[in-house]
C-alpha positions in Angstrom: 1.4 -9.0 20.6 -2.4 -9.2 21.2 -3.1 -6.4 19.2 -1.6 -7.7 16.1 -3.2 -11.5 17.1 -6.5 -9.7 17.0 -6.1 -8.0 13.9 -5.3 -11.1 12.4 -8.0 -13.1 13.6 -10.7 -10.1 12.6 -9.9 -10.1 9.0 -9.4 -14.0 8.8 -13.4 -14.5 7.7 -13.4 -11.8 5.1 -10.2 -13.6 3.2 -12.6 -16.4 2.0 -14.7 -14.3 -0.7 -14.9 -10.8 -1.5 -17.4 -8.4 -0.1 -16.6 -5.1 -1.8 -18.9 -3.4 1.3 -17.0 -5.0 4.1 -14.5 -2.0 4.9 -12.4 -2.2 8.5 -10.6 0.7 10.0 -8.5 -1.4 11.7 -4.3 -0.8 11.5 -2.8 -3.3 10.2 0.9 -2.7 11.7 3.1 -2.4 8.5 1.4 0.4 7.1 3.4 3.8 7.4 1.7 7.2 6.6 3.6 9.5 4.5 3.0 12.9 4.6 4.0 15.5 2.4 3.6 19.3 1.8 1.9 18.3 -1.7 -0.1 14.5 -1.6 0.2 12.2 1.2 0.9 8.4 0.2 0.9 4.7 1.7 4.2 3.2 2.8 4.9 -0.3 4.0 7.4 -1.1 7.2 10.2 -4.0 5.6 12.6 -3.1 8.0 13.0 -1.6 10.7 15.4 0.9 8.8 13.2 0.8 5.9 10.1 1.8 3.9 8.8 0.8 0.3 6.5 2.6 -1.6 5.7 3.9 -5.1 8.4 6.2 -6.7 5.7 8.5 -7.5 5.3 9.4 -4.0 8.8 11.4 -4.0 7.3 14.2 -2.3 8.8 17.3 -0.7 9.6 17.4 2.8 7.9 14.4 3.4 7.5 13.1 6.7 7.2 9.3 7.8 4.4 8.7 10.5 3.5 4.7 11.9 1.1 3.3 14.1 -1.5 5.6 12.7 -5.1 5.2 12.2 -6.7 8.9 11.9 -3.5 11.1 10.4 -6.2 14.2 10.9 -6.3 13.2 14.9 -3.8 15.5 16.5 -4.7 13.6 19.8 -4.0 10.3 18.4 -1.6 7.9 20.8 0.9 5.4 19.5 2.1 7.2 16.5 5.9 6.7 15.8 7.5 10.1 13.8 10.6 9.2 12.1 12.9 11.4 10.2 14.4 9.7 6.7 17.9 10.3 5.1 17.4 8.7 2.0 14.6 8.5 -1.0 16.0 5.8 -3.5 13.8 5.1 -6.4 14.1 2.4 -8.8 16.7 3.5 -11.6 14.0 2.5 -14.6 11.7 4.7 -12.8 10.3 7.4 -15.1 7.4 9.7 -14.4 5.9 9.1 -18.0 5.2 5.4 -16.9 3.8 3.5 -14.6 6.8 0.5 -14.9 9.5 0.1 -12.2 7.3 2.0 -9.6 8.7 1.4 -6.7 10.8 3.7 -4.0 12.9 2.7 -1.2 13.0 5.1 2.2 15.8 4.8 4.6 14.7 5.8 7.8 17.3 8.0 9.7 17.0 5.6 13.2 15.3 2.0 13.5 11.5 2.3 14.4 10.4 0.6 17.6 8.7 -2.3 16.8 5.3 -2.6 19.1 1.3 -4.2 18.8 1.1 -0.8 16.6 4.4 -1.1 14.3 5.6 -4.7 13.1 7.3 -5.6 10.2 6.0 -7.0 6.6 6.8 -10.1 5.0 8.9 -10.1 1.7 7.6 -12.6 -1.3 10.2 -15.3 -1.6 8.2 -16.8 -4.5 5.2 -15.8 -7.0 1.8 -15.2 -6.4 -1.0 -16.5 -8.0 -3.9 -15.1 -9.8 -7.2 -15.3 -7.7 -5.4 -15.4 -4.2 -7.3 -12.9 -1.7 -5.2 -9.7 -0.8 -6.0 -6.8 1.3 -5.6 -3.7 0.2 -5.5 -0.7 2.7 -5.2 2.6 2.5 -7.0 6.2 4.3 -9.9 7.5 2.9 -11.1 11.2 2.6 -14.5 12.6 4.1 -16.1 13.7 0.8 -18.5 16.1 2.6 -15.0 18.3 4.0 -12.9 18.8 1.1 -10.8 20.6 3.8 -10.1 18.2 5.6 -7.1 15.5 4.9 -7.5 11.9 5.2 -9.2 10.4 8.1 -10.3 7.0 7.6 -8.3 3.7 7.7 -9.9 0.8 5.4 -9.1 -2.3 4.3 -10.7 -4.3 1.6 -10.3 -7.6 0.1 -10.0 -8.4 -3.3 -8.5 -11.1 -5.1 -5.9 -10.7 -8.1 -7.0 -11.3 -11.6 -5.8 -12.7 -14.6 -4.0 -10.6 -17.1 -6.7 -10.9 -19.7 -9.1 -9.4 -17.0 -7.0 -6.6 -16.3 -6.5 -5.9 -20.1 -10.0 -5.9 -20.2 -10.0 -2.7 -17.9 -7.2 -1.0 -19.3 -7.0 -1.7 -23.2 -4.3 0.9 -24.0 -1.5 0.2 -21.5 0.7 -2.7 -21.8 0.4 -5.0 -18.7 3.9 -6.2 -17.4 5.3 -9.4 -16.1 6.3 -7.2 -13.5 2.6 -6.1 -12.3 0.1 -7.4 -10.7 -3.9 -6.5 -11.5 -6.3 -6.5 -8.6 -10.1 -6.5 -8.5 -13.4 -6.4 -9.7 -13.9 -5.7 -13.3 -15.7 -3.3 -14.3 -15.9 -2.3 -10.8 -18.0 -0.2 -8.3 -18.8 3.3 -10.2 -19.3 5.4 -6.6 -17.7 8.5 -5.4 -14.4 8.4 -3.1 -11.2 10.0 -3.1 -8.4 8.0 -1.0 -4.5 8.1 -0.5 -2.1 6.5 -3.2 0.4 3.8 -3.2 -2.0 1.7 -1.1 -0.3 -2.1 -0.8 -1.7 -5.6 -1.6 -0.8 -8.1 1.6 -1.9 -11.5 0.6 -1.6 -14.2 3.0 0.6 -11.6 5.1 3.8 -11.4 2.6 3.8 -8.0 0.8 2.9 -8.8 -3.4 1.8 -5.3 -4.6 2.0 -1.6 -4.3 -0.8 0.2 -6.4 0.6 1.9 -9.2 -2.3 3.3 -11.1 -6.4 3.1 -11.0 -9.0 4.4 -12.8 -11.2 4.9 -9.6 -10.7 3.8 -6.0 -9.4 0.6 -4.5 -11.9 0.9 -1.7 -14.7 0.8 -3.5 -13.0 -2.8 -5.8 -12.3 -0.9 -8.9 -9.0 -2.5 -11.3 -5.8 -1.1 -10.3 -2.4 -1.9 -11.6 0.2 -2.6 -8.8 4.5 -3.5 -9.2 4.9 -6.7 -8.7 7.2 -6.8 -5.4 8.7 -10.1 -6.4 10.1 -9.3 -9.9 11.8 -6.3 -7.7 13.2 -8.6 -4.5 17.0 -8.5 -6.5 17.0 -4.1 -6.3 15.3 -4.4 -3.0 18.2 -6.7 -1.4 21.1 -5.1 -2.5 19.8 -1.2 -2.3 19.1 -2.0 1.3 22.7 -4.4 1.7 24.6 -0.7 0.0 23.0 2.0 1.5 
């Protein structure tokens, strides 16, 4: 468990403000890398059985990697490759919109849980605006567009009020059942990173991104599901399947 105490303890100073150039590449041991033939995405460890993500991340033969840092390190130790036997995305899910976002992944066997793969906490109550969250997610080199991801980050931002987020996005209609994080209007400088990244605030899973007009790691606006409003689907898909 020291690894996970010091990861903890590194990112404790950054949670009280925002710096939008502190970046970490440190792991933080819920996040799952999910590779696919087409995109790769961010996943987040609930159980050990069990992944969440966005629903846009159904992918083809898609492959569910932990304990990752560099996915474009061959060499890299402490990875955990697990095969998956189900991809169960919300039933309101449609690919026109960005409500009901949100993907479940039964795993086909129970991950080992190490200092490099833990577990998430679930929301058992709402989150408020202007709590601190980290966001994380794996960044591309943008001098090798050859290359895949190969850059873990994390970045602290705080969640917004509705208004604000309206402010950023004037022509979608912002749910109840979304969250808005970030820095309006935001950082206007070139990246390209994975999707799906989550929001941990206070270490209980609140968000996974749905859409953005830029880059979390650079503090634009993006919308994220809401994990709370979802906690009812969450329970009983993983109590049936």
């Amino acid at each position: 468990m020291k690894f996970i105490l010091f990861w903890a303890l590194l990112n404790l100073p950054v949670a009280l403000a925002f710096d939008p150039d502190y970046l970490n590449g440190i792991t933080p041991p819920y996040l799952v890398y999910l590779k696919s033939d087409y995109l790769p995405c961010v996943g987040v460890l609930i159980h050990p059985l069990w992944v969440i993500t966005a629903a846009h991340c159904n992918l083809p033969k898609l492959q569910v990697m932990l304990g990752i840092t560099n996915p474009s390190n061959d060499n890299e130790k402490n990875i955990q490759v697990v095969g998956h036997v189900k991809m169960i995305h919300h039933p309101y899910f449609s690919i026109t919109s960005i409500e009901h976002d949100l993907m479940l992944i039964k795993l086909r066997e129970s991950v080992e849980l190490n200092d490099y793969v833990q577990l998430v906490d679930l929301p058992e109550e709402p989150v408020h605006e202007e709590t601190m969250c980290m966001v994380s997610t794996w960044a591309y080199n943008l001098c090798d567009d050859s290359k895949g991801p190969d850059s873990l980050q994390n970045v602290n931002i705080s969640i917004i009020y509705r208004s604000e987020c309206l402010e950023a996005y004037k022509t979608y209609r912002i749910q109840e059942s979304m969250l808005c994080l970030g820095i309006v209007p935001g950082r206007r400088l070139p990246c390209k990173e994975v999707t799906a990244a989550p929001a941990v605030c206070n270490g209980v899973l609140q968000g996974i991104l749905t859409f953005l007009d830029g880059c979390v790691l650079r503090a634009d606006v993006g919308i994220y599901t809401r994990i709370f409003k979802y906690m009812s689907w969450i329970r009983n898909t993983m109590d049936n399947y």
